[in-house]
N, C-alpha and C positions, 0 to 999 in steps of 0.2 A: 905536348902537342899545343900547337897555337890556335889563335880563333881562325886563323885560314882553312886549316885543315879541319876544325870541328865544322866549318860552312860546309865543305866539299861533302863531308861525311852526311849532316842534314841536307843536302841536295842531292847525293844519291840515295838518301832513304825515300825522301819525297819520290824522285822519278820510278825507285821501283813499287811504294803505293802506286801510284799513276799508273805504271804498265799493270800491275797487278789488279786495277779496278778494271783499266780499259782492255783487260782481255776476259774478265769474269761478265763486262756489260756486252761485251761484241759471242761471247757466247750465248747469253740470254736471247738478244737477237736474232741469232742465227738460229736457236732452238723454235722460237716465235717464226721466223719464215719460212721453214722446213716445215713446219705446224700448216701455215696457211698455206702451201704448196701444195701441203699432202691435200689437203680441203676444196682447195681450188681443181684440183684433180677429180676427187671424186663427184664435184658439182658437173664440171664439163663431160667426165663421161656419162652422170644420170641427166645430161641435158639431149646429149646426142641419144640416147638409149629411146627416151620420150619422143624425140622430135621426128624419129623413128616409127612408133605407135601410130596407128592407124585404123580406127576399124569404120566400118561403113554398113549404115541401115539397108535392110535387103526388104522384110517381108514382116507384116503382124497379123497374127488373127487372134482368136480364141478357140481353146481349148473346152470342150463340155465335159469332157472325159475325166480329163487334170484339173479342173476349176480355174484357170488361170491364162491369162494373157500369156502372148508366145512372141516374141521380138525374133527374128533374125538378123544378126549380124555377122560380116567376114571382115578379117583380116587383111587388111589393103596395104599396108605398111612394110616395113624393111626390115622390120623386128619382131619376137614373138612376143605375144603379149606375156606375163608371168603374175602369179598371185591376184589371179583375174577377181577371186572371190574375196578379196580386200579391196575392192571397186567402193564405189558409192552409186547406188543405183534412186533417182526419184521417179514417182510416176503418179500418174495423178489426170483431171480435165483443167484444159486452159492453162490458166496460171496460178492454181491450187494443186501444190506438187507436195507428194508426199514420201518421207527418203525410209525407203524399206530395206533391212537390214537381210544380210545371206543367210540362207540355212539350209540345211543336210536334212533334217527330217521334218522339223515342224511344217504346215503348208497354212500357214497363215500370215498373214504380213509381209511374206517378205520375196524371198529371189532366188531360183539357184540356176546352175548351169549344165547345158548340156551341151556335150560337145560331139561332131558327126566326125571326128580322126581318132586319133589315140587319145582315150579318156587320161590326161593327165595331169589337167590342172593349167594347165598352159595352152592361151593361144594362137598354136604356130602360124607362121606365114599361107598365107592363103585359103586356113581350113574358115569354115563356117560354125556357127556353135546357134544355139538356140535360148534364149531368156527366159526361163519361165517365171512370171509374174503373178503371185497366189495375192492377188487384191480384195480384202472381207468389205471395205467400205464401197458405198453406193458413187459411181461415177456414172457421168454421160460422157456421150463423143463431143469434141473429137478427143480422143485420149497423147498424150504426153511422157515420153520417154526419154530419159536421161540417165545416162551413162558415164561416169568418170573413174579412169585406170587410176592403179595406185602412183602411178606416175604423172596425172594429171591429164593425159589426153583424152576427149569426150567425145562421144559420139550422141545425137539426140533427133528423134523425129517424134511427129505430131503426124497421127493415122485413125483412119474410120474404119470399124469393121461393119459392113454391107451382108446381111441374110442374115 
């Protein structure tokens, strides 16, 4: 064999390296935007799901019975609310808010909900639910309520309770 043919032979070793890297880099790649596809996917559907969310202040008083502040809100929105009780709820006078965490049975510090449809945990399209607000520290009015879904939509008002 001559040194032509040893060229030919090192030239097709090279170009099949060369195909051999350029189809193991162009699969990396392709692994990588199939990745942020799938991601870009699940961002825009939890953006539409959110922008969806809707609820809207109705009514507050106090409870003597319950110890606790009572919010009303309904569902205004195009979506049912879900995993309502992973919210972040603050409340508080003015702009001294304070972020009270959910509970099932303890009635101190914190939040839970009550719902006027199917007790499920979820707030469907147009039902109304109720707040109850078990607050041990001393506030005056006007008092301050905030609301935010696990998805980021918020609902908040500022209300005086009269007698």
């Amino acid at each position: 064999m001559g040194r032509g043919a040893s060229n030919v032979i090192a030239e097709a070793l090279l170009l099949l390296v060369g195909i051999s890297l350029a189809a193991s880099l162009s699969s990396v790649v392709l692994s990588r935007v199939s990745t942020i596809q799938s991601r870009f996917s699940v961002a825009v559907s939890e953006l539409s799901q959110a922008i969806g969310e809707r609820l809207t202040y109705i009514y507050a008083t106090y409870s003597p019975s319950a110890g606790a502040f009572v919010v009303y809100l309904k569902n205004v929105g195009s979506n049912p609310i879900y995993q309502i009780d992973r919210s972040t709820l603050l409340f508080g006078s003015g702009e001294s808010l304070q972020y009270l965490p959910y509970c099932s049975d303890q009635k101190v510090n914190c939040w839970k909900l009550v719902e006027f449809g199917v007790a499920n945990g979820v707030v469907e399209l147009t039902e109304t639910v109720a707040i109850y607000i078990y607050n041990s520290t001393s506030i005056s009015p006007p008092y301050r309520f905030k609301l935010v879904t696990p998805r980021g939509s918020s609902v908040e008002a500022i209300f005086t309770i009269y007698g």
